[in-house]
ZARO-942005 format. One line per 8 residues: number of its first residue (from 1); for each residue x, y, z of C-alpha. Coordinates in Angstrom, 3 decimals, decimal comma. Example, Ala and Ser with C-alpha at 12.3 -4.5 7.8 and 13.67 -1.06 7.14 Angstrom:
% ZARO-942005
1> 12,300/-4,500/7,800 ~ 13,670/-1,060/7,140
This chain:
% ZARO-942005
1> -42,106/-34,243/-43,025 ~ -39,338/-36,646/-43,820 ~ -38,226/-36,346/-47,680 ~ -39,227/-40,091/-48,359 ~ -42,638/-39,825/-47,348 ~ -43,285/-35,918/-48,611 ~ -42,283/-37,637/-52,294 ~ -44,686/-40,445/-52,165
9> -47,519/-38,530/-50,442 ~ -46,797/-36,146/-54,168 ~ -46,192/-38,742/-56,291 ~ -50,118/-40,672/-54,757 ~ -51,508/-37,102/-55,145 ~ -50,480/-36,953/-58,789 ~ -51,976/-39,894/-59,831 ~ -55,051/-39,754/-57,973
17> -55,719/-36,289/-59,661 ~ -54,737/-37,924/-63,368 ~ -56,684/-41,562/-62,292 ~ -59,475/-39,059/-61,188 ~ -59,668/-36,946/-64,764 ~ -59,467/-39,974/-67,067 ~ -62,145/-42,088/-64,725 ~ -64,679/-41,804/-67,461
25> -62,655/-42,667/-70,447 ~ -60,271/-44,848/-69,625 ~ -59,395/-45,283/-65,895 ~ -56,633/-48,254/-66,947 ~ -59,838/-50,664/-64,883 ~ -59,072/-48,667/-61,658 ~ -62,314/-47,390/-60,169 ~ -63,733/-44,944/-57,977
33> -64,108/-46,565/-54,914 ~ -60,196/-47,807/-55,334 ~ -58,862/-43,952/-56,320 ~ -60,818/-42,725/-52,697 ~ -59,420/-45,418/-50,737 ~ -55,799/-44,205/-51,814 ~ -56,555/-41,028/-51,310 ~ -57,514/-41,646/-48,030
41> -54,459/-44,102/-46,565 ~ -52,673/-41,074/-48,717 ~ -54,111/-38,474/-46,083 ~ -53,847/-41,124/-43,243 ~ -50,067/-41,069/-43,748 ~ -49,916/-37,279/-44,166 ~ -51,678/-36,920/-40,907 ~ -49,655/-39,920/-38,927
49> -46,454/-37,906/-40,483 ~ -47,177/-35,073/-39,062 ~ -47,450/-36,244/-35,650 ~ -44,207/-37,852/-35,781 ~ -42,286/-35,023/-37,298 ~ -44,526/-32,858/-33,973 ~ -43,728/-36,059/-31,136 ~ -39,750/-35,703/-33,257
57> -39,800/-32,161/-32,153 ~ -40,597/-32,813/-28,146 ~ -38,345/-35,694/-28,327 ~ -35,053/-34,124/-29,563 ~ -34,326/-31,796/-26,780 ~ -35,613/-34,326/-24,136 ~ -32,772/-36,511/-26,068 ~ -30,322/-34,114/-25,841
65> -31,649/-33,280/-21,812 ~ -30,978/-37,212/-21,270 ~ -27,548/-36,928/-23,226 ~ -26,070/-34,312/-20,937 ~ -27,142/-35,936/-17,543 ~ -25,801/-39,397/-19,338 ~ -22,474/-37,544/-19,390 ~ -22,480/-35,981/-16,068
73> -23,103/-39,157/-14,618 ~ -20,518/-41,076/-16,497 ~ -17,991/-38,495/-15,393 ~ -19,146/-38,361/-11,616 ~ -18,761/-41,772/-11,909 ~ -15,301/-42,325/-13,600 ~ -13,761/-39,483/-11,149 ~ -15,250/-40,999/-7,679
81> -13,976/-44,491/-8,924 ~ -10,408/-43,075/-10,059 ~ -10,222/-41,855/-6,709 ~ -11,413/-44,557/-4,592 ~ -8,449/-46,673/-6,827 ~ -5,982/-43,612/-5,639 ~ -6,612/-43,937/-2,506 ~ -7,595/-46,974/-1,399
89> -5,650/-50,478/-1,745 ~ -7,555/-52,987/-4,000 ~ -8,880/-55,173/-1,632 ~ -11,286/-52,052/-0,584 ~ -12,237/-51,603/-3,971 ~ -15,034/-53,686/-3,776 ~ -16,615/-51,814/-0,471 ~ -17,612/-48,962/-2,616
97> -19,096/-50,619/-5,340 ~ -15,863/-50,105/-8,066 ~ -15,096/-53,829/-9,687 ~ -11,917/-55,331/-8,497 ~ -9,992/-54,921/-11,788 ~ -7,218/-53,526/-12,680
């Protein structure tokens, strides 16, 4: 659970549990029906939370999957390029698909 949410999810359980106990004396004109509403979009977050923090756990080592082939394309790429540059005059360039820049 990220740190941000896990403090306000505390902090909304806190004072529903102290709103809750003073409810008959003097609930500062909050009333029930407001305090289980809270609770609720409290729980509501706790739930959606923890199916990002489970989705954050696939995704991260699909991420880092993605990352690596990134890379090994990049690199297949720069090398075939560098040598169609090496051996080919720049007029060819073109013909294999690397820009004619230099």
């Amino acid at each position: 659970m990220s740190k941000t949410v896990e403090i306000q999810i505390e902090k909304c359980r806190n004072l529903v549990e102290g709103l809750r106990k003073h409810l008959n004396g003097n609930g500062a004109g909050v009333t029930t029906d407001e305090i289980t509403a809270m609770k609720k979009a409290m729980e509501e977050l706790e739930a959606a939370n923890t199916e990002v923090e489970r989705l954050r756990e696939e995704l991260a080592p699909k991420v880092k999957h993605t990352n690596e082939l990134f890379e090994q394309v990049k690199n297949a790429y720069l090398e075939k390029k560098a040598l169609i540059k090496g051996t080919y005059p720049q007029e060819k360039w073109l013909e294999y698909g690397v820009p004619d820049k230099r």
